[in-house]
C-alpha positions as CSV (number, residue, x, y, z in Angstrom):
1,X,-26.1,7.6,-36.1
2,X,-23.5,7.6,-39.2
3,X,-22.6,4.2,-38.6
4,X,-25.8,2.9,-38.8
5,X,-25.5,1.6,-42.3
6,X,-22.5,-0.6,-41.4
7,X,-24.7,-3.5,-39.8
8,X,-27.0,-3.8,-42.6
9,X,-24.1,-3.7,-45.3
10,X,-21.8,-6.0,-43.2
11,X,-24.9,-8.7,-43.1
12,X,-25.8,-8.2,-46.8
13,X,-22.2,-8.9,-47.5
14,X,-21.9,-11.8,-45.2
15,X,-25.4,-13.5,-46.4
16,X,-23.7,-13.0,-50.3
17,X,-20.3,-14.3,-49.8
18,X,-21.1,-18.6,-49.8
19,X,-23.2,-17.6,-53.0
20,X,-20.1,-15.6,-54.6
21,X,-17.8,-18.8,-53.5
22,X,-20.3,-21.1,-55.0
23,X,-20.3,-19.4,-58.1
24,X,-16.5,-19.2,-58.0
25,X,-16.2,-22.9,-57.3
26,X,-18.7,-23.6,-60.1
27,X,-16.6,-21.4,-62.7
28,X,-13.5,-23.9,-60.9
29,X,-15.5,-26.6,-62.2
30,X,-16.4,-25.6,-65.4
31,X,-12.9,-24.5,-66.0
32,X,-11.5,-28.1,-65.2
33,X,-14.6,-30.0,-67.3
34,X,-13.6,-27.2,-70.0
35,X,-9.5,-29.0,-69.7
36,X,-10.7,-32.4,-69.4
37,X,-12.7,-32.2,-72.6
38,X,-10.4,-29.9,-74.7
39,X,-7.4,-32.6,-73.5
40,X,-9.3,-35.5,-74.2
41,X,-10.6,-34.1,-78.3
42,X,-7.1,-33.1,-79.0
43,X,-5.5,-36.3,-77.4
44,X,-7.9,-38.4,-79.5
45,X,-6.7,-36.4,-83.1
46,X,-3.2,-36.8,-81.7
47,X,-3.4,-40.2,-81.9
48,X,-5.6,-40.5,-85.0
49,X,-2.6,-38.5,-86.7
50,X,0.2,-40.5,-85.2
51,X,-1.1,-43.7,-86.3
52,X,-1.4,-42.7,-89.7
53,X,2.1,-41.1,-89.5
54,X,3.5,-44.3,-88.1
55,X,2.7,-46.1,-91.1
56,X,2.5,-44.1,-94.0
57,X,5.8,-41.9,-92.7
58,X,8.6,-41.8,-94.9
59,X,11.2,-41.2,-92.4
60,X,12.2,-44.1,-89.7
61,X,12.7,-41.1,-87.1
62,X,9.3,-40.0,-87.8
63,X,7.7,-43.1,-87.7
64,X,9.1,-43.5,-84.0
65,X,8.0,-40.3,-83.2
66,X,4.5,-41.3,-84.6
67,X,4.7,-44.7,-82.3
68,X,5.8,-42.6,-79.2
69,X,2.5,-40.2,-80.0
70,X,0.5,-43.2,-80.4
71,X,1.4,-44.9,-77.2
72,X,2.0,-41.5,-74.7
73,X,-1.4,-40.1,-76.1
74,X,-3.7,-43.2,-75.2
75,X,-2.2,-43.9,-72.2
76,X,-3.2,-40.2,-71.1
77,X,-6.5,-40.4,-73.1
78,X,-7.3,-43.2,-70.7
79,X,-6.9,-41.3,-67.4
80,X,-8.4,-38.1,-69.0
81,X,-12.0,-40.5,-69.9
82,X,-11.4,-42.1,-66.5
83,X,-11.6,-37.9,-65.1
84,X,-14.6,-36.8,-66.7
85,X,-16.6,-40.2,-65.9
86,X,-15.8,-39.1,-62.2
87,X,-16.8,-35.8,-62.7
88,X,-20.0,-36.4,-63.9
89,X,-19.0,-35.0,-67.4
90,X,-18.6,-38.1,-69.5
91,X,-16.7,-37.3,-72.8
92,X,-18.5,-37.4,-75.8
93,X,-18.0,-41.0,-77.5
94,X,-15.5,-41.0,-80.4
95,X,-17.2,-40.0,-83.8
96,X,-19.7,-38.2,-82.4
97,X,-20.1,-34.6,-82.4
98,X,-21.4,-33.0,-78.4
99,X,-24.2,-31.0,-79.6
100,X,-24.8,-33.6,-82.9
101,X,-26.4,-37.2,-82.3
102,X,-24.9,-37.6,-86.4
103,X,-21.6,-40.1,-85.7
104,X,-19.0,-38.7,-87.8
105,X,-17.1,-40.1,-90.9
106,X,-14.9,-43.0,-89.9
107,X,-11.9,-42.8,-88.9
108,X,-8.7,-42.8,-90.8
109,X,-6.9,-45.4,-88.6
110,X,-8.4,-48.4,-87.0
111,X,-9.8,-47.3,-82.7
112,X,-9.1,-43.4,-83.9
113,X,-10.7,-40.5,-83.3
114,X,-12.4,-39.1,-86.2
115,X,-11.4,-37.6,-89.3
116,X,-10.1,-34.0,-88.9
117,X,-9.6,-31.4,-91.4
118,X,-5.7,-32.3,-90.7
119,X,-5.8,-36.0,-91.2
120,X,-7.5,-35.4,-94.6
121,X,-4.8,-33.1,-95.4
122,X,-2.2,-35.6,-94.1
123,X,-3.9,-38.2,-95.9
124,X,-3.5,-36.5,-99.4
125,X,0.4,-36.4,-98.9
126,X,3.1,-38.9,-99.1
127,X,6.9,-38.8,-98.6
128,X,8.7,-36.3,-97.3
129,X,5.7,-33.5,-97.8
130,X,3.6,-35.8,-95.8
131,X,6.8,-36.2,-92.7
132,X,7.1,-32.0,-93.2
133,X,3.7,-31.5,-92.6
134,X,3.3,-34.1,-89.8
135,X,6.0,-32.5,-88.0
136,X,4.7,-29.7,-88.6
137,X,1.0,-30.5,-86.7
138,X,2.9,-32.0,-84.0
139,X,5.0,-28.6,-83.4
140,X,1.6,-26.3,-83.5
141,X,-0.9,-29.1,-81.5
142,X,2.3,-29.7,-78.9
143,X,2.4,-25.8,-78.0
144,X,-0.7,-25.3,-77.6
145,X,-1.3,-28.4,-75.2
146,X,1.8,-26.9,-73.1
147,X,-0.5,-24.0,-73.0
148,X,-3.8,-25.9,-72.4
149,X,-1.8,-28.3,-70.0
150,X,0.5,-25.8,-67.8
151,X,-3.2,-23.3,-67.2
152,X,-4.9,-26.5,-65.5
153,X,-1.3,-27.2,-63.7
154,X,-0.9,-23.6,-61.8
155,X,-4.8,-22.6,-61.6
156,X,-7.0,-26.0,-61.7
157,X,-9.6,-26.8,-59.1
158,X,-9.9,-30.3,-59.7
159,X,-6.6,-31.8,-57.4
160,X,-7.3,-35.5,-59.8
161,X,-7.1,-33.0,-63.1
162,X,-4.0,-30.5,-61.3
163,X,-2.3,-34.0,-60.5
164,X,-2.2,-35.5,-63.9
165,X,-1.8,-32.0,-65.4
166,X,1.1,-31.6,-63.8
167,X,2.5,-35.1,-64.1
168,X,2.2,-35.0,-67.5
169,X,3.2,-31.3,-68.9
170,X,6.5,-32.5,-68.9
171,X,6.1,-35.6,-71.4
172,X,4.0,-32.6,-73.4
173,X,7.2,-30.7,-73.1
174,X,9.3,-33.2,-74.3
175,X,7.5,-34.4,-77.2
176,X,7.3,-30.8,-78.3
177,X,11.1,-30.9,-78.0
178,X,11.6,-34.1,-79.7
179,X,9.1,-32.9,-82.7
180,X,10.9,-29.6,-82.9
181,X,14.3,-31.2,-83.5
182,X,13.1,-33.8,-85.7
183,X,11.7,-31.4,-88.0
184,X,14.7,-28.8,-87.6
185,X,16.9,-32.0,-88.6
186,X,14.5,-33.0,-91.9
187,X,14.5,-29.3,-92.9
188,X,18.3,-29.5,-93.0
189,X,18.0,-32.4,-94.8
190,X,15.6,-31.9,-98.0
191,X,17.7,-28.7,-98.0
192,X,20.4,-30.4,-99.1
């Protein structure tokens, strides 16, 4: 007679589990739009900043670095809009804000995202304060996309998002790299 409350707990259990692993998947989803879109925003200011640092830079090595941004950036920006038109989730169009119909200030540089608190500050500086500071955006943005970017590579859902998460940490990883010498280099010398 004791075991009489197994059958009714065992069905309960069984009738809840595809609504616990829909709900799971769902979050899965949610979690890779959530990547896509983050990705996508921060790849569009990326590029907005590096194409004002490749012309206003003072510095020739920082001007390339700026280019390499540039290019890396829309390359990826393309297959992350490509992702969320898939998905269902299309990204919200440059200059425009997702819960605002209001477009947005133009943009700084010509097929841009739009301003940002940081290309306004970039924009106010020239010379070598305007390469320190650049560098300096590129370090902090850079190590929090590794962050962003390696998440979505061990735990994402989506295998079209854990593919290109994956493919591309290691450019991430390398233009954090490149920044952090290149600023370790210009600190060395204004220093001087």
């Amino acid at each position: 007679m004791k075991k009489s409350w197994i059958a009714p707990l065992a069905a309960l259990i069984l009738a809840t589990a595809p609504a616990v692993q829909a709900e799971t998947k769902g979050d899965d989803k949610s979690a890779d739009a959530s990547f896509i879109q983050q990705a996508l925003k921060s790849g569009q200011e990326e590029v907005a900043i590096a194409k004002v640092a490749a012309e206003k830079a003072q510095s020739s090595e920082v001007k390339q670095l700026a280019q390499m941004l540039a290019s890396d950036h829309s390359a990826v920006n393309e297959q992350l809009a490509l992702l969320a038109q898939r998905n269902g989730a299309t990204p919200a169009p440059r200059g425009t804000d997702k819960q605002s119909t209001e477009p947005s200030p133009p943009s700084t540089a010509p097929g841009a995202a739009p301003s940002s608190p940081k290309l306004d500050e970039l924009g106010k500086l020239t010379g070598a304060e305007f390469d320190k500071r650049f560098l300096a955006i590129i370090v902090e943005g850079h190590e929090k996309s590794v962050e962003l970017w390696s998440k979505e590579a061990e735990t994402g859902a989506n295998p079209a998002a854990k593919k290109l998460a994956t493919e591309t940490l290691p450019k991430i990883r390398s233009h954090l790299q490149q920044a952090k010498s290149l600023q370790q280099t210009t600190e060395k010398k204004q220093n001087r």
